[in-house]
C-alpha positions as CSV (number, residue, x, y, z in Angstrom):
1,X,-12.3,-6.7,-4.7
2,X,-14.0,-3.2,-5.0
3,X,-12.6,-0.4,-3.8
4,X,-16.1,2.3,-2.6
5,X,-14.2,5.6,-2.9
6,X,-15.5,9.3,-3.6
7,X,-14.4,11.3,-6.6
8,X,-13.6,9.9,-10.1
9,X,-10.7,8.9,-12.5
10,X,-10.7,9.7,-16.2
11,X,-8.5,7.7,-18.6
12,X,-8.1,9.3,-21.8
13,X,-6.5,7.9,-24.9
14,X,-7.1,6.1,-28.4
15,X,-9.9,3.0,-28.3
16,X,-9.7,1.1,-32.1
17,X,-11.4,-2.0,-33.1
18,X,-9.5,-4.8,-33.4
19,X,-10.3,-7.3,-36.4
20,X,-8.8,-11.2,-35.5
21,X,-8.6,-13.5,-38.0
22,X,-11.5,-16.3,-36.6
23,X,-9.9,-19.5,-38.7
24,X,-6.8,-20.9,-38.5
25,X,-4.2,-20.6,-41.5
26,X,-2.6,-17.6,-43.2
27,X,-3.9,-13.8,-42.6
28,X,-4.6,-13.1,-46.3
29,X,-6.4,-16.6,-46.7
30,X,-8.7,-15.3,-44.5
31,X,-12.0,-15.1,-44.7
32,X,-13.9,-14.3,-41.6
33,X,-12.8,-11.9,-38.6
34,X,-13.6,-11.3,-35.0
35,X,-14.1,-7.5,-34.4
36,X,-13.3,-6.6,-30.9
37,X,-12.6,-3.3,-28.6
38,X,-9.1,-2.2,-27.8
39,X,-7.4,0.6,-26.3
40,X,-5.3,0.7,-23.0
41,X,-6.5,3.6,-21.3
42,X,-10.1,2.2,-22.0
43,X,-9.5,-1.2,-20.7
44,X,-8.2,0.7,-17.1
45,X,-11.5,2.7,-17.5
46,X,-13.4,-0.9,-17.5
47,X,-11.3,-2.4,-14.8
48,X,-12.1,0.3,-12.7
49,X,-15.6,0.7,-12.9
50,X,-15.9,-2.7,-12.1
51,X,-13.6,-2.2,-9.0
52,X,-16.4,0.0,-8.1
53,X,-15.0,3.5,-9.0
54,X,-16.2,6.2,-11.0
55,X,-14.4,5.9,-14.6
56,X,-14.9,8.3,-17.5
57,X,-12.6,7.0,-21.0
58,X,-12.3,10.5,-22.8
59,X,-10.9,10.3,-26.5
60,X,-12.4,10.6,-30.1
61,X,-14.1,8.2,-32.3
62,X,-15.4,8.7,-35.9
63,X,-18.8,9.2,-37.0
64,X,-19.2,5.3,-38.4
65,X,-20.3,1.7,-37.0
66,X,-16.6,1.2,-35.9
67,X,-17.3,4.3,-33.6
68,X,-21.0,3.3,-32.3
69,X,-19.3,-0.4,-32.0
70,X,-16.3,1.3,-29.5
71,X,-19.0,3.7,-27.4
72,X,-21.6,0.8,-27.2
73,X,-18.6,-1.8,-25.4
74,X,-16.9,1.0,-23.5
75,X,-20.6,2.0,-22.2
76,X,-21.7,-0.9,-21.7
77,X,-19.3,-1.7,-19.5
78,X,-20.4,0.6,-17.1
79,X,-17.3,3.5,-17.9
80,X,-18.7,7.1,-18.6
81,X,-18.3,7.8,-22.5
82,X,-20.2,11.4,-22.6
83,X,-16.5,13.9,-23.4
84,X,-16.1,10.9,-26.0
85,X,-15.6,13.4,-29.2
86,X,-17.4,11.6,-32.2
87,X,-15.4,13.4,-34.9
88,X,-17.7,13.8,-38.1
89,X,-14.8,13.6,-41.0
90,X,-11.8,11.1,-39.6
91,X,-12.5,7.4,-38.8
92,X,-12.2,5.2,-35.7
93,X,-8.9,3.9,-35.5
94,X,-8.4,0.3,-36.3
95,X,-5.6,-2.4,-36.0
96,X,-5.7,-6.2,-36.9
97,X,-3.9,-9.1,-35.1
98,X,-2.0,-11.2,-37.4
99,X,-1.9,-14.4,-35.1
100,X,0.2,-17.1,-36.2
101,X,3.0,-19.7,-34.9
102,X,5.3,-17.3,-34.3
103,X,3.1,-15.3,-32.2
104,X,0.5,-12.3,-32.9
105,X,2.2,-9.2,-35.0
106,X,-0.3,-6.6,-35.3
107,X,-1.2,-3.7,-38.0
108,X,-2.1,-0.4,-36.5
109,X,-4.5,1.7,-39.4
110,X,-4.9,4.5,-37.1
111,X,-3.3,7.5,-39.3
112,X,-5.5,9.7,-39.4
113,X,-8.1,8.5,-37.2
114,X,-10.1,10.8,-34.9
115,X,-7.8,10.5,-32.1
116,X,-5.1,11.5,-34.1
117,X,-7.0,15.1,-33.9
118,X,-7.1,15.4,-29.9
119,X,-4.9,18.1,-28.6
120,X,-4.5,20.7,-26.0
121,X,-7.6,22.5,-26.1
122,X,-9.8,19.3,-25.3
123,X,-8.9,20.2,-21.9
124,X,-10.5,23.4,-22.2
125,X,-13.8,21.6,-22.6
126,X,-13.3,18.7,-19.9
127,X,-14.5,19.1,-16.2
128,X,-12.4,17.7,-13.7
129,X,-14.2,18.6,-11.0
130,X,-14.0,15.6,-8.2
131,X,-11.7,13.7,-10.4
132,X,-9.2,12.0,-8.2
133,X,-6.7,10.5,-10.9
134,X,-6.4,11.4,-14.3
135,X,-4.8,8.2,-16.4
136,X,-2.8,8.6,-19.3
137,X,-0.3,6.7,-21.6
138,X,2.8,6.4,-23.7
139,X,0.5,5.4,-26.8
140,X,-1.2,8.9,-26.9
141,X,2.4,10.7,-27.3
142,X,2.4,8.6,-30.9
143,X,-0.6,9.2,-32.6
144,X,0.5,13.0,-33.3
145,X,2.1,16.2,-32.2
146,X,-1.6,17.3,-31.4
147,X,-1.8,14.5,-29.2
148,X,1.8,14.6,-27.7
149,X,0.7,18.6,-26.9
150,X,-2.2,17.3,-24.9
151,X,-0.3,14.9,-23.2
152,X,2.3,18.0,-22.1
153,X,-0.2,19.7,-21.4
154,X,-2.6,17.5,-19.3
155,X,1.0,16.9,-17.2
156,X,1.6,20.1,-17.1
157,X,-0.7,22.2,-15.8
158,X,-1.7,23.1,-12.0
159,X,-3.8,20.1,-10.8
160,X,-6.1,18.7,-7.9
161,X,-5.4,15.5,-8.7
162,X,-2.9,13.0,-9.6
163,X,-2.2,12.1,-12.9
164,X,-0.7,8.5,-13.9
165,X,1.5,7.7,-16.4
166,X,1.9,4.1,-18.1
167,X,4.8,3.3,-20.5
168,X,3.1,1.3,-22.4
169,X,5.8,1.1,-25.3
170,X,4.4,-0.1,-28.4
171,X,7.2,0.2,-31.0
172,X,5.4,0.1,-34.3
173,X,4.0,3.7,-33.3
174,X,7.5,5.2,-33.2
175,X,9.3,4.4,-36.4
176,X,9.3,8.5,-37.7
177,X,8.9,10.2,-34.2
178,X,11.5,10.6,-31.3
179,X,10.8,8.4,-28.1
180,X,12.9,10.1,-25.9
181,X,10.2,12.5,-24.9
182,X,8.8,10.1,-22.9
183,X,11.5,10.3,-20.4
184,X,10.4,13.8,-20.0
185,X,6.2,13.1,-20.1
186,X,6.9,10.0,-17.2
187,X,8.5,12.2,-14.8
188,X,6.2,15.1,-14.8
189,X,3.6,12.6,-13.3
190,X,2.6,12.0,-10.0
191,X,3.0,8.3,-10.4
192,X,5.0,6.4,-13.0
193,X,3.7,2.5,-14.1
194,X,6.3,0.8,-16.3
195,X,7.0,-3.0,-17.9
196,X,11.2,-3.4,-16.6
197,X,11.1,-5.1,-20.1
198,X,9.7,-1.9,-21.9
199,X,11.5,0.4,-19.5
200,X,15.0,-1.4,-20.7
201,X,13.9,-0.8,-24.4
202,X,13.2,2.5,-24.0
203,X,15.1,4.0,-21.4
204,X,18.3,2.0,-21.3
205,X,17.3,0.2,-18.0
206,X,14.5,-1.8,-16.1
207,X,16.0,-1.5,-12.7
208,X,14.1,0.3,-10.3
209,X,17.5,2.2,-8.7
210,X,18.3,3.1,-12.2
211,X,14.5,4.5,-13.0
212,X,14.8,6.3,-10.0
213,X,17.5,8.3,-11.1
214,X,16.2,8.5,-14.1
215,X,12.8,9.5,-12.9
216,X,13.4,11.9,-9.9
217,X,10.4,14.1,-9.5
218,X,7.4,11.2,-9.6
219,X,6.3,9.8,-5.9
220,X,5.3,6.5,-7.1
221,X,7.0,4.5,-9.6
222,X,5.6,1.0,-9.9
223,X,8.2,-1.5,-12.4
224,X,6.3,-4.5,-13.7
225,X,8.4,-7.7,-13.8
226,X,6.5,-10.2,-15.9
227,X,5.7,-13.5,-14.3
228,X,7.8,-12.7,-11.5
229,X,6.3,-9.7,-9.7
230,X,6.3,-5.6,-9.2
231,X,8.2,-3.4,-7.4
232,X,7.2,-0.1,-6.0
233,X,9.5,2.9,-5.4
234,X,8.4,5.5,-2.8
235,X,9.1,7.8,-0.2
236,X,13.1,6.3,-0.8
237,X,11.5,2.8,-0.1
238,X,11.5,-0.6,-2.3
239,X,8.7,-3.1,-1.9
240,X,8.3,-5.8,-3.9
241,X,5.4,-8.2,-4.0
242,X,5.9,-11.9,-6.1
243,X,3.1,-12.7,-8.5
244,X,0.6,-14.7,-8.6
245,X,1.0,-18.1,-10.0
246,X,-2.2,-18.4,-13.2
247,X,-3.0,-20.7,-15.5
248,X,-2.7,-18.2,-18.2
249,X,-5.3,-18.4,-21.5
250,X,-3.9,-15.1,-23.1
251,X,-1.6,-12.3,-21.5
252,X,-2.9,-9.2,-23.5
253,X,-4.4,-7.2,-21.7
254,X,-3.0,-8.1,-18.2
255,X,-0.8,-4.9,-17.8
256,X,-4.1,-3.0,-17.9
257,X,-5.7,-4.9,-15.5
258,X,-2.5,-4.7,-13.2
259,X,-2.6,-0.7,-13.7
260,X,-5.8,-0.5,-12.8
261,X,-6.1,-2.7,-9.5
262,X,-2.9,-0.9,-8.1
263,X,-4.4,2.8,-9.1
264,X,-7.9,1.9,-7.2
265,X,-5.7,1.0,-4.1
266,X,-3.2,3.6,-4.5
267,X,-6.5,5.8,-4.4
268,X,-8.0,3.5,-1.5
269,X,-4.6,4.8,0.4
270,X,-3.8,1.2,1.0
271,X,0.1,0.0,1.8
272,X,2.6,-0.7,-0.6
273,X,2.4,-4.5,-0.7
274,X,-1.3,-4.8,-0.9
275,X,-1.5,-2.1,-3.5
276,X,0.6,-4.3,-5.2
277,X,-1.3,-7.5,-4.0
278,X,-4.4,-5.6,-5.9
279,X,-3.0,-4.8,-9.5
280,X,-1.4,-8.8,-9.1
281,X,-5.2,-9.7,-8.9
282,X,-6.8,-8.0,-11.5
283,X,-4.1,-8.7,-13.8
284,X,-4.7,-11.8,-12.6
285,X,-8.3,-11.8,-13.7
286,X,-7.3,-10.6,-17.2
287,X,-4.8,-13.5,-17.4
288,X,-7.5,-16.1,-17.1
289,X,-9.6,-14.8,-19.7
290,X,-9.1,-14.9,-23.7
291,X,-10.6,-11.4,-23.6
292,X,-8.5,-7.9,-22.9
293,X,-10.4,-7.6,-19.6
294,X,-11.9,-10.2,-17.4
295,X,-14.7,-10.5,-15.0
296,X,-13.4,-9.4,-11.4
297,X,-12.0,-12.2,-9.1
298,X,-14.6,-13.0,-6.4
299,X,-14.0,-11.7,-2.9
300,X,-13.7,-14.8,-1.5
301,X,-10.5,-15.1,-3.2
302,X,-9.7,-11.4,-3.4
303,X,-10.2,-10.6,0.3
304,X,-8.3,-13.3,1.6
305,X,-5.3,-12.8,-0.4
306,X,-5.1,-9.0,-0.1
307,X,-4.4,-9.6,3.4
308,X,-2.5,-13.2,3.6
309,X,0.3,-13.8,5.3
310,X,3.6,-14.5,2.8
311,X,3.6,-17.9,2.6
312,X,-0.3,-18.4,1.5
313,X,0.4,-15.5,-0.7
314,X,3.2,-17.6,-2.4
315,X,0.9,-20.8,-2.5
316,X,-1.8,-19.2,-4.2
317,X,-2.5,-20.8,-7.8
318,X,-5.2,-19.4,-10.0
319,X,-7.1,-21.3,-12.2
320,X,-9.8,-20.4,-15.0
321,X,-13.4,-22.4,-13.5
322,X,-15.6,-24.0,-16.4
């Protein structure tokens, strides 16, 4: 599945390193981690340029080996990192995963970090000439009330393009700030991606009638229904598309992927349920990996199921190969 399109997208948000504990047993018995990359609106980035699409992450990193560690993976992966601010006094933000039985709690050390620091004026100094889509998140409203300015701002202004909002409601960032200003940050955007589970949390309700009402001005709102599907509201209709049925090796991450695969078709100016059918796939492609993004599906199985008829749609099983 790649989507050839003129123009660009830039996601812009936080990217931390993630430390996992790599041995079974308690956290603080630990004694070896697994550092990895992680930030939402860099994973989109990375989904998209493997889509094929012009991707630029634009955030802030600190002048340390966490920082070189974040530009060399977000590089490498083939996303533009040059308006990447390496910020010479804060750090990189960081956040470990305490996986256990119960499931994987994690501690954000970001406080401070360079990110922290973005705020209106970085738009001052980033070109948006030919971008298509700008990509933004819930998360970046947390970090600070530099950041949350940026985010007003970056929705704000007279635009070319679209901008894209995700949810992406991560309570442990909201314990001393008010959430409800993401009501008002989701519908100044030109399209609206949302969990129903986190929309519920945070706005009261995860039907997409209620969001509607809630969210009037935004032409696209897209409501993510776990294992079951996504719904699109537009132009006053619904479409919803089922989900794909995966063998699942870890689900972080898969939101991203869905985001990103339903952005690159929204952008292709596909239909509603193949745009749909796209961010299915690529969050299907996530799913089957242990990491926050995976490897594209292969066309063979992309192309064919993009356009399928319902039923083969519905028969469809993914499963990881080797």
């Amino acid at each position: 599945m790649r989507f050839d399109l003129t123009g660009g997208v830039v996601c812009l948000g936080e990217t931390m390193v993630v430390l996992v504990p790599a041995e079974p047993g308690p956290v603080r018995a630990a004694r070896t981690w697994t550092r990895a990359i992680g930030g939402a609106e860099s994973n989109v980035a990375i989904h998209l340029a493997r889509l094929g699409l012009r991707s630029r992450w634009v955030g802030a990193v600190g002048d340390d080996a966490f920082g070189g560690a974040v530009l060399d993976f977000v590089g490498g992966a083939g996303v533009d990192v040059s308006g990447v601010r390496v910020d010479p006094t804060r750090p990189t933000g960081l956040y470990v995963k305490e996986a256990d039985a119960a499931g994987s709690p994690v501690r954000y050390y970001r406080r401070g970090s360079a990110a922290s620091a973005l705020g209106p004026d970085l738009l001052d100094r980033l070109p948006l000439d030919g971008v298509r889509l700008v990509h933004v998140s819930g998360i970046t409203a947390a970090l600070s009330d530099s950041c949350l300015g940026l985010l007003r701002e970056v929705l704000s202004r007279r635009r070319d393009h679209l901008v894209s909002f995700d949810l992406n409601w991560r309570p442990a960032l909201w314990p001393d700030r008010d959430p409800s200003v993401l009501l008002e940050l989701a519908d100044a955007a030109d399209i609206v991606l949302t969990g129903a589970d986190e929309a519920e949390a945070v706005w009261g309700t995860g039907d997409p009638t209620k969001l509607r009402a809630l969210l009037p001005t935004p032409s696209s709102i897209v409501v993510k229904q776990g294992h079951q599907g996504a719904t699109l509201v537009e132009d006053g209709e619904f479409t919803y598309q089922e989900a794909l049925k995966v063998d699942v090796v870890e689900p972080v991450g898969a939101g991203d992927g869905f985001a990103a695969g339903y952005l690159a078709a929204h952008l292709a100016g596909l239909p509603p349920t193949r745009r749909l059918r796209a961010g299915h796939l690529q969050a299907a492609a996530a799913l089957l990996t242990s990491e926050d993004v995976g490897e594209p599906l292969p066309p063979e199985v992309t192309g064919p199921l993009l356009d399928a008829d319902p039923p083969t749609w519905a028969a469809a099983h993914l499963r990881r190969v080797g």
